[in-house]
C-alpha positions in Angstrom: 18.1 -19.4 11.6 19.2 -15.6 11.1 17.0 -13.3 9.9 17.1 -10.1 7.8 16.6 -7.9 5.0 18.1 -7.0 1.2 18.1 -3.2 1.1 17.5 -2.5 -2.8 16.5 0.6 -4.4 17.7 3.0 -7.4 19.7 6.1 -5.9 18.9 8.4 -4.7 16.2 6.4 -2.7 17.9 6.7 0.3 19.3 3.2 1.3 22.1 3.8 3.4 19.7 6.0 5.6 17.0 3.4 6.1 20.1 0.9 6.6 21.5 3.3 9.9 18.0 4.3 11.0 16.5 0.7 10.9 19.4 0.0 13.0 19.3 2.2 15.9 15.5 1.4 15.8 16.3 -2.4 16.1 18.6 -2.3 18.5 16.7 0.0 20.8 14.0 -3.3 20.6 16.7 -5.1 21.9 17.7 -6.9 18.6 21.2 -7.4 18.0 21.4 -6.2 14.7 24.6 -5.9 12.2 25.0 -3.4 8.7 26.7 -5.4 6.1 27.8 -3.1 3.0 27.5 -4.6 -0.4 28.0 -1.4 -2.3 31.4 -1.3 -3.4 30.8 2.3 -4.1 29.2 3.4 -0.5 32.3 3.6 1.4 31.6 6.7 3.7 28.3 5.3 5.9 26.6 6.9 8.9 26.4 3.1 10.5 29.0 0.7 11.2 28.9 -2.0 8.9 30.1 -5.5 10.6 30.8 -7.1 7.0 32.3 -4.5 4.0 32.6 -5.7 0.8 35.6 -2.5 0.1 37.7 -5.5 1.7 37.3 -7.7 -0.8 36.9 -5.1 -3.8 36.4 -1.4 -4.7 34.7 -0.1 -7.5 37.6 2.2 -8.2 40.0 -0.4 -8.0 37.7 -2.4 -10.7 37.4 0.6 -13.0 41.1 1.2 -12.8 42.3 -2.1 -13.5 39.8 -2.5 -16.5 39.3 1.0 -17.6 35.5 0.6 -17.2 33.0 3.0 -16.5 30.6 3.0 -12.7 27.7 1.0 -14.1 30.4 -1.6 -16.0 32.7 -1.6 -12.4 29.5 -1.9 -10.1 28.8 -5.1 -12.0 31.9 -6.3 -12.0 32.1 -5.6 -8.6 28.9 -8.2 -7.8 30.3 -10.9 -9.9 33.5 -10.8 -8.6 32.0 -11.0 -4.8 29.0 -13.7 -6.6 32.7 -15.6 -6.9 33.7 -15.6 -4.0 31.1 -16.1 -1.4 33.5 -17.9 0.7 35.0 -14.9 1.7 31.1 -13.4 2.7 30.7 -16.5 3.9 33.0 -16.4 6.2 32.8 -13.3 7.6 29.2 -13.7 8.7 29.8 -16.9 9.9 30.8 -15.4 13.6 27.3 -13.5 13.6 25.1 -16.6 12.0 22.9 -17.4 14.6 19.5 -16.2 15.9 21.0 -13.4 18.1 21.6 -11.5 15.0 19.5 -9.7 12.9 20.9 -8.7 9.5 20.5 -5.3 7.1 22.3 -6.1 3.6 22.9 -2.2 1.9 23.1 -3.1 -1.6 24.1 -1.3 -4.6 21.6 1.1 -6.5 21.9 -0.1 -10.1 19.1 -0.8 -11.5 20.6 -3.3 -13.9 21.9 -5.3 -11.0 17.6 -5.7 -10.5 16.1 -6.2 -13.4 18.6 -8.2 -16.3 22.1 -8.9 -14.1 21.8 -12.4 -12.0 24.6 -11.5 -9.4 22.3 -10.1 -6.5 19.9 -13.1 -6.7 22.7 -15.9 -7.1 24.6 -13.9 -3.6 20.6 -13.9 -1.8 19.9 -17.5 -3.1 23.3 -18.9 -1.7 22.3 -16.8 1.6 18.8 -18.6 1.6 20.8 -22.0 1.5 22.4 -21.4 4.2 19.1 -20.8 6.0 19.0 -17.0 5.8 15.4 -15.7 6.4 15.9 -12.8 4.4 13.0 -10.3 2.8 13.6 -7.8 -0.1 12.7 -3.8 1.0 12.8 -2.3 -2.0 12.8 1.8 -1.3 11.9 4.4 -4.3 11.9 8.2 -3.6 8.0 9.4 -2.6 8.3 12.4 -4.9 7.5 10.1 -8.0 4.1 9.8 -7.1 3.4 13.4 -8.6 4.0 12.7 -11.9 2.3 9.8 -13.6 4.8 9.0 -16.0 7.1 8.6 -13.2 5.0 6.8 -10.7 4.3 4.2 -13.7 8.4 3.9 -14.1 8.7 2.9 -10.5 5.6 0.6 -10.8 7.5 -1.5 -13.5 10.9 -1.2 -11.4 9.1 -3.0 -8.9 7.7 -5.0 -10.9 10.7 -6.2 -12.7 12.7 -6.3 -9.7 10.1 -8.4 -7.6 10.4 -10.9 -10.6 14.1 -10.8 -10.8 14.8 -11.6 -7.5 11.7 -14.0 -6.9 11.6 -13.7 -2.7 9.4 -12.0 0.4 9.4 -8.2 -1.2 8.3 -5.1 0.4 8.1 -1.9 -2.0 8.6 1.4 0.2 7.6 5.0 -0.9 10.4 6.2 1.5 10.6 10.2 2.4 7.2 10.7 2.6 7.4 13.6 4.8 8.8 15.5 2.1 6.7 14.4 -0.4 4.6 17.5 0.3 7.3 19.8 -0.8 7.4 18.4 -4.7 3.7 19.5 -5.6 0.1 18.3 -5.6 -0.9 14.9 -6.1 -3.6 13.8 -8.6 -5.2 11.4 -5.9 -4.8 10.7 -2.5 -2.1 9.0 -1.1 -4.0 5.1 -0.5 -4.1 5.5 -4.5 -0.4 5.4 -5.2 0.1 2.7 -2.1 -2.7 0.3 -3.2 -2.1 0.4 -6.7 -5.8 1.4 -7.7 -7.4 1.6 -11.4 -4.3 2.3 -13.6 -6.6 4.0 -16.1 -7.2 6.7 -13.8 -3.7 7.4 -14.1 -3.5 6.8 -17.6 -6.1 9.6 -18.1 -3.7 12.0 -16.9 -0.5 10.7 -18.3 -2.0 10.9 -22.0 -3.4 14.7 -21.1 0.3 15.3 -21.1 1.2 13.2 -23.4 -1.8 13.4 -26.3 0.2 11.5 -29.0 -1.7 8.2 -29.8 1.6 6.0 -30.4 2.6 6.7 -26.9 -1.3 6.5 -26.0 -0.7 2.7 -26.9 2.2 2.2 -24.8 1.3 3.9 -21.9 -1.8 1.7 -22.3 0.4 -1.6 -22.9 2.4 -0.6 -19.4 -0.4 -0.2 -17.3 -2.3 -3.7 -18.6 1.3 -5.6 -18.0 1.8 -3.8 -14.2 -2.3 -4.6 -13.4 -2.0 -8.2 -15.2 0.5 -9.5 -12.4 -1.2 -7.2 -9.8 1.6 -7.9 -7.7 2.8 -3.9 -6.7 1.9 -2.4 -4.0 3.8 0.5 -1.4 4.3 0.7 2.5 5.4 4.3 3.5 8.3 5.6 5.6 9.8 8.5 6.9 12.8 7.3 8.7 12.9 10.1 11.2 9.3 8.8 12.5 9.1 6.0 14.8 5.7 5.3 14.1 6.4 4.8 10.4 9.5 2.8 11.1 7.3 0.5 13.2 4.6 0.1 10.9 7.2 -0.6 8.2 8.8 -3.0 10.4 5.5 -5.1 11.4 5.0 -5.4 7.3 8.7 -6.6 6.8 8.4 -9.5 10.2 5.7 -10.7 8.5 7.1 -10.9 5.0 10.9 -12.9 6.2 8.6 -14.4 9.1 10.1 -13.1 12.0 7.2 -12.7 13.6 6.8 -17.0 13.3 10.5 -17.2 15.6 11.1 -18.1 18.8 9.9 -16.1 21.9 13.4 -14.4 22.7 14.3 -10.8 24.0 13.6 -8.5 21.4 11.5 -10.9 19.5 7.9 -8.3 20.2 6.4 -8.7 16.7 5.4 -12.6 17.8 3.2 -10.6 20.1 1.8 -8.5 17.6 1.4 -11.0 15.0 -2.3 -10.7 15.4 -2.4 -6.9 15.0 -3.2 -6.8 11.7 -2.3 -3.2 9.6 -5.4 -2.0 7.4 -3.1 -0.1 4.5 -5.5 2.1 3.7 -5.5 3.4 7.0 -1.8 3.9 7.3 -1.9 5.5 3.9 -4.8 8.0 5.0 -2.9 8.5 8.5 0.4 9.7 6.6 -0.7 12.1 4.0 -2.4 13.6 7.2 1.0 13.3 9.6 3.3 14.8 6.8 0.9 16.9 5.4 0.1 16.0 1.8 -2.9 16.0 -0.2 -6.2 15.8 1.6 -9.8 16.4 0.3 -8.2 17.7 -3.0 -5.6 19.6 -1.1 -2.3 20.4 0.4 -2.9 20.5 4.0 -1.1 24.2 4.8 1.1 24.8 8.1 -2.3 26.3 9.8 -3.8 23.2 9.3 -6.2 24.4 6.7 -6.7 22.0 3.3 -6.5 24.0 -0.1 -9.3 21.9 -1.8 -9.6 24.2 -4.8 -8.8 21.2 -7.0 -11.3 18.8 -5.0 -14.4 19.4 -7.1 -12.5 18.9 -10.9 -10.9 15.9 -8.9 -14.2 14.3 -7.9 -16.0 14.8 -11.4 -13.2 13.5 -13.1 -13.5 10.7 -10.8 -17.3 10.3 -11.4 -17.1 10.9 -15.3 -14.1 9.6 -16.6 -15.1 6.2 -18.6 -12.3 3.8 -19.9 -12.4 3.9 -23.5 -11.7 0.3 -24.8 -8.9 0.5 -27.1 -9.7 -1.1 -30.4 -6.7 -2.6 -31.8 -6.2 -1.3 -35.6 -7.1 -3.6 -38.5 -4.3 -5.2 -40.3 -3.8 -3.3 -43.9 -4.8 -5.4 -46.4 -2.2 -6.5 -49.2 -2.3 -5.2 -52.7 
């Protein structure tokens, strides 16, 4: 009963770096673990994958031989491999057993996530074959400080978690530099619990006064609060501590923690070691420096809280204006 994770993420996010540093970290637990490269297009990694799906295909050779474009080839690509999952198949098959964990680096289409059936057909053969597998789904940390980006990669997540339909971890990933793109509007616990959408809505239709768009923006947040399914673990993959606390969420989700008592097998330990989020999310936008108290927190360790008392009165004033819906015209 191998277990494992599906890599996913748009790019940019920084998959293939997760994939190497969640390696090293793994093994140095004493966990066998292999890379298996599912990006057609990825064919210069820091790791060494055990499994590379440039033996089967390449996305050049695909656009060559059918004169389509990257987005066209890269699907191509995953239904051509969805086809053959004998030849996957076999090469994992000297790995599949419970000595080996498993990292899957998949592509970063978005298509291949939200409307293409290729990467959940390949992860529900896996499962089949009794694959204990759990989605990490990684999105750049600099989105959080725009709200009509943050609200993008809420229905990415969204939409992807659907698509796939399996144990999913959403991941804010570079947080340390997260500091380096700007203020936030709200702490950081906001953007990684998913709080009141209409807070965020304020601000999105401040920039955005148009009413039509108003309506949509509206229409968005309702959908992503509705399934109240999104929420984000952080990671800076240079950081042991937030590769760990990353980890302990991912064990539980592919229930790792739930195997058998073997070397390298610590989480079963710390199964009862429960994570409060909202203190990891408080303990990182102190560790990397982002906003605290209404502020960046400088080099000196002083907080710039200039923005702190607008911040808390908005907070304490702002009232949610229903949104009446506009009579139908009447017919002449």
């Amino acid at each position: 009963m191998p277990f494992g994770q599906v890599v996913v993420g748009p790019p940019g996010s920084g998959k293939t770096t997760y994939c190497h540093g969640m390696q090293q970290f793994l093994n140095a637990l004493g966990r066998k673990t292999i890379v298996v490269n599912l990006d057609p297009a990825n064919g210069n990694t820091p790791y060494s994958s055990a499994v590379n799906i440039e033996d089967l295909i390449t996305l050049q050779d695909a656009m060559e031989e059918y004169q389509l474009g990257p987005n066209g080839g890269m699907v191509y690509c995953m239904e051509y491999l969805e086809k053959n999952m004998g030849w996957l198949g076999e090469k994992l098959k000297p790995f599949a057993d419970d000595e080996y964990y498993f990292i899957f680096d998949c592509p970063g289409q978005v298509e291949l996530y939200t409307h293409n059936e290729s990467i959940r057909t390949i992860v529900r053969r896996l499962e089949k074959q009794d694959y204990r597998l759990a989605c990490v789904h990684l999105v750049d940390a600099s989105y959080c400080t725009e709200a009509a980006k943050f609200i993008s990669v809420l229905l990415l997540s969204l939409t992807t978690m659907s698509m796939l339909e399996m144990p999913h971890v959403n991941v804010l990933a570079k947080i340390d530099l997260l500091g380096q793109f700007g203020q936030l509007d709200f702490n950081l616990e906001y953007y990684t619990s998913v709080m009141d959408l209409d807070y965020l809505l304020y601000h999105l239709n401040e920039r955005e006064p148009s009413a039509r768009f108003g309506d949509l923006n509206r229409a968005i947040c309702g959908l992503i609060e509705d399934f109240s399914l999104v929420g984000f673990s952080t990671l800076c993959v240079s950081d042991k501590h937030s590769v760990a606390m990353l980890l302990k969420e991912i064990d539980k989700a592919n229930g790792y923690i739930f195997g058998a008592l073997t070397e390298g097998n610590e989480s079963i330990l710390l199964a009862a070691d429960s994570t409060d989020a909202l203190a990891e999310a408080r303990d990182a936008q102190e560790r990397y420096g982002i906003l605290k108290d209404g502020g960046i927190i400088a080099d000196d360790g002083k907080t710039d809280g200039a923005r702190a008392p607008q911040l808390c009165a908005m907070m304490d004033t702002l009232k949610i204006v229903e949104h009446k819906e506009m009579a139908p015209a009447s017919s002449k």
